[in-house]
C-alpha atoms as one frame of an Amber mdcrd trajectory, in Angstrom:
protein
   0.000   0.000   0.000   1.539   3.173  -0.621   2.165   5.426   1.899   2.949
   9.388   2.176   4.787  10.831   4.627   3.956  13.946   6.168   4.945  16.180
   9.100   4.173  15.608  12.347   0.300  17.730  12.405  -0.058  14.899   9.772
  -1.248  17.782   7.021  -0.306  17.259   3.352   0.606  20.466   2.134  -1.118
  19.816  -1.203  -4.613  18.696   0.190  -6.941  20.186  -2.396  -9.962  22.750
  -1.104 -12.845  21.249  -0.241 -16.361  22.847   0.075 -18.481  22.197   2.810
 -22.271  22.604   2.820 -22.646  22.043   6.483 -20.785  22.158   9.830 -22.039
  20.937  13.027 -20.241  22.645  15.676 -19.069  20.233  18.494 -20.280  19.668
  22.045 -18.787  20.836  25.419 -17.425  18.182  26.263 -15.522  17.506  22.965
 -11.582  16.247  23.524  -8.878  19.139  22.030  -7.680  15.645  19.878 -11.034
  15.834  18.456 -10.614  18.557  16.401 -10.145  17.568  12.628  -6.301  17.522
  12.376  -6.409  17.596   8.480  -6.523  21.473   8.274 -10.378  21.768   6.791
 -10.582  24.944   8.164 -13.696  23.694  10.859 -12.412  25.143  14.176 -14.319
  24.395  17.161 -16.108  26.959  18.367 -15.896  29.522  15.218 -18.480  27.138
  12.845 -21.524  29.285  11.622 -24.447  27.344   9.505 -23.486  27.086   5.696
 -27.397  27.628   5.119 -26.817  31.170   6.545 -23.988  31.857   4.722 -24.753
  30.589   1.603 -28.359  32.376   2.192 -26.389  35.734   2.840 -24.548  35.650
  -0.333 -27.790  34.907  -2.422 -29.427  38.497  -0.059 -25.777  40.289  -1.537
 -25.954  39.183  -4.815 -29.471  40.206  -5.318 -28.747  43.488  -3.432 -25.792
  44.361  -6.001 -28.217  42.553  -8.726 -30.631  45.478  -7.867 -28.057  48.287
  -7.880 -26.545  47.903 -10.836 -30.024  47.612 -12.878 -31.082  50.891 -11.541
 -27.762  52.557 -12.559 -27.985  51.155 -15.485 -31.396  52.977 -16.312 -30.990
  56.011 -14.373 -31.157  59.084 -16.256 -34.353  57.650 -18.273 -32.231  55.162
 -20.233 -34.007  52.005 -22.010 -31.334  49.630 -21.731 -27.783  49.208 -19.884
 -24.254  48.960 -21.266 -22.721  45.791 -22.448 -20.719  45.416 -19.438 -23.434
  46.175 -16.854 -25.752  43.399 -18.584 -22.824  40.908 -18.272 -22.692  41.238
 -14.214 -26.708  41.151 -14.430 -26.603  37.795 -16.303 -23.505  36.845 -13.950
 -24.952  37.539 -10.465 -28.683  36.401 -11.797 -26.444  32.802 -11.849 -25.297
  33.028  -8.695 -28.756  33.531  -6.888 -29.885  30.423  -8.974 -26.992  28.753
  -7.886 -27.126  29.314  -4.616 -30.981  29.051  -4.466 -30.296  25.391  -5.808
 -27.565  24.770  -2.744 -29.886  25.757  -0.159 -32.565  24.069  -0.890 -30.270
  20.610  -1.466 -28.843  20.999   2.448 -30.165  18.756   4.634 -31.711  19.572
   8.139 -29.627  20.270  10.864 -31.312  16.984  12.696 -31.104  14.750   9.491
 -26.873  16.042   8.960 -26.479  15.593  12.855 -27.747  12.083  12.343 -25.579
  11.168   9.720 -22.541  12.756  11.264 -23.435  10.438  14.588 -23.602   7.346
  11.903 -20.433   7.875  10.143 -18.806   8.760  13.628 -19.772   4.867  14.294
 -18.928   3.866  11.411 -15.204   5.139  11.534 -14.881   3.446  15.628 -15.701
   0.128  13.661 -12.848   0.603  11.025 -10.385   1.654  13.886 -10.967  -1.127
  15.836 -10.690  -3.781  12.894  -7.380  -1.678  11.881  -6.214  -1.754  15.780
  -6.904  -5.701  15.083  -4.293  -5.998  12.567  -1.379  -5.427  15.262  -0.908
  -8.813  16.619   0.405  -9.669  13.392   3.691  -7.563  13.915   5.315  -9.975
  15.039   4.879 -12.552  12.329   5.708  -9.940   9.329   9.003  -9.143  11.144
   9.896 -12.787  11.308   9.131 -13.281   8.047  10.962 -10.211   6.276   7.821
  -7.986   5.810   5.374 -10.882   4.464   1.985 -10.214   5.833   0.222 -13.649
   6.625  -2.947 -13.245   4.482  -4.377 -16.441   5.979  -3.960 -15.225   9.601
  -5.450 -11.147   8.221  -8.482 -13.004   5.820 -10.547 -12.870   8.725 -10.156
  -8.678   9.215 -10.067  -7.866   5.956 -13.296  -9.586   5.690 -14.864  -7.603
   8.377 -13.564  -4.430   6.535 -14.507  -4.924   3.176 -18.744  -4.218   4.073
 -17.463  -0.984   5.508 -16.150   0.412   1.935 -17.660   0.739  -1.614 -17.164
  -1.724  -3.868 -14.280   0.035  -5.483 -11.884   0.427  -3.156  -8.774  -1.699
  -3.763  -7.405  -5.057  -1.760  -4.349  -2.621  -0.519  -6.920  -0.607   1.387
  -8.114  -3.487   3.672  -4.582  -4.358   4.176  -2.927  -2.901   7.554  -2.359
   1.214   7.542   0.562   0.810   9.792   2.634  -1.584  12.335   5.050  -0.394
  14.985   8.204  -2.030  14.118   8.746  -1.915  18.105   5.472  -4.844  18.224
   7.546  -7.188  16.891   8.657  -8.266  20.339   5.428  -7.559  22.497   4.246
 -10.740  23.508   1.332 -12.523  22.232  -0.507 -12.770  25.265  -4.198 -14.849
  24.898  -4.010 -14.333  21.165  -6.847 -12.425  20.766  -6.296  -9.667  18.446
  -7.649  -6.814  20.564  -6.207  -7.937  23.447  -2.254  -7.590  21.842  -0.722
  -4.543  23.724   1.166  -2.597  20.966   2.766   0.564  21.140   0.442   2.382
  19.200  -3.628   2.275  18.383  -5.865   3.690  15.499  -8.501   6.794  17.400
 -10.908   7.698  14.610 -11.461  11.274  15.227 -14.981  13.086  15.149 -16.490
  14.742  12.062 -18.078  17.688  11.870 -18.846  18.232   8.798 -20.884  17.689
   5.565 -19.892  18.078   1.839 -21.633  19.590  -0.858 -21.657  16.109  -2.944
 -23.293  14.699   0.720 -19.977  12.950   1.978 -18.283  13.105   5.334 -14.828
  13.258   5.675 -13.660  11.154   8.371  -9.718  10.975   9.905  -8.349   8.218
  12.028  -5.144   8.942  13.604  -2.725   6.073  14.905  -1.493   7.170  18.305
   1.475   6.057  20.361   0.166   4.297  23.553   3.324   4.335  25.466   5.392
   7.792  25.105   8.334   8.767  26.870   8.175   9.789  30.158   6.844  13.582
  30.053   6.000  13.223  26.508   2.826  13.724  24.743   1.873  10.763  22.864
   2.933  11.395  18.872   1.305  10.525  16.226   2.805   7.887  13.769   0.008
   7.721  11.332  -3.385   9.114   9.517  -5.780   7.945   7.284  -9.099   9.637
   6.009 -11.921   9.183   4.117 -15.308  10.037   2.370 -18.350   8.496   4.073
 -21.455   8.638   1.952 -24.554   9.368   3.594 -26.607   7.320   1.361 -24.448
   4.048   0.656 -23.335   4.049   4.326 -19.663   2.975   3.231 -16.092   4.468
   2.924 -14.218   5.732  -0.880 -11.484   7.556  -1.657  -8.910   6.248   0.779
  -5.819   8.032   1.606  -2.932   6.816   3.997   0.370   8.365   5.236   3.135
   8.475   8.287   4.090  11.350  10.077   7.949  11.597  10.151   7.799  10.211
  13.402   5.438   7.028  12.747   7.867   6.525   9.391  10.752   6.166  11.513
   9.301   3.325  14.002   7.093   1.476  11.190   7.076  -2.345  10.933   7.438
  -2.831   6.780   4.756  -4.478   5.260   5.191  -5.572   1.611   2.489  -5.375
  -0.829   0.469  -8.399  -1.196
């Protein structure tokens, strides 16, 4: 599986824009390693309702819409200039458009819902990824040769989770501390393996435009250094789709950190 590393916020510098239609803003009680670490721009208490603002730029583009007809005509012209008609027919889209975006947000109860669902959704894939680390051991012994026998029975929890077109690689594990190789196996079962690190999937609080959620999992060490923070060695996000109730577009990486103290894992 191919990996990117990253710094240590675990931000790619490149991450493209996306547009947001709505943001739920979080609850009192909501952990500071809740907050989305992938830089969407959602801070915690500084979230306004997209409906409002999309609903104030419709109110300014009208306004504007409005001026620029009358001063187009004042003076007992007919018709306005070339250029004046052109921001008419251009701000006349823009309501339209934004008329359209409104009226395809969901309710603040119905996006609060689905936000609680994919929330649930992304604890499931943690804890199937967090069962993946009792295998460390084994891929060190054998040179970086994942047992597929002994990780069928994960990856075939995971795969309902995702859409149909996400690749093999993805169900494969996002990361093993190279330190678990010598943790001992204890009752061999696979939650029960006390590894160094463990996959926290963080909340979302947000809803596309195109009705996804974008969901981040961090891996986090469990066992820092004396007066240390715990680091983080790894991230992965994803889209959740509201309606198909599964994962797409799939992206993994290491912080430098996490790249440092990873177990290698050769493709399958």
């Amino acid at each position: 599986m191919a990996s990117t590393k990253i710094g240590e916020s675990g931000v790619q510098a490149d991450k493209p824009v996306r547009k947001t239609r709505f943001v739920a803003a979080p609850d009192a009680g909501a952990a500071p390693g809740d907050a989305d670490p992938t830089g969407d721009g959602n801070v915690p208490g500084a979230l306004m309702s997209r409906r409002a603002a999309i609903g104030g730029m419709c109110m300014g583009a009208a306004a504007l819409l409005c001026f620029l007809a009358r001063a187009g005509l004042s003076g007992g012209e007919a018709t306005v200039s070339h250029d004046k008609a052109q921001q008419i027919v251009s701000l006349r889209e823009q309501i339209r458009t934004a008329e359209v975006r409104i009226d395809a947000l969901p309710e603040a109860k119905d996006a609060d819902r689905a936000l609680v669902t994919a929330q649930g959704a992304a604890e499931q894939i943690a804890r199937l990824q967090n069962e993946y680390r009792h295998l460390t051991p084994s891929v060190a012994d054998s040179g970086g040769t994942l047992d597929q026998a002994a990780a069928e029975p994960t990856r075939r929890n995971l795969t309902p989770h995702f859409a149909p077109d996400v690749g093999q690689a993805t169900l494969q594990p996002w990361y093993l501390l190279a330190s678990d190789k010598d943790v001992a196996a204890g009752n061999e079962i696979p939650m029960s393996f006390d590894s160094g690190f463990k996959w926290v999937a963080q909340r979302p609080y947000s809803v596309e435009v195109d009705g996804t959620i974008r969901v981040t999992w961090l891996a986090v060490q469990t066992r820092p250094a004396a007066g240390q923070a715990p680091a983080v060695l790894a991230w992965a996000r994803a889209d959740y789709d509201m309606t198909r109730k599964s994962f797409s577009g799939v992206q993994t990486g290491t912080t430098t950190t996490g790249e440092a103290l990873r177990q290698e894992v050769k493709a399958p």
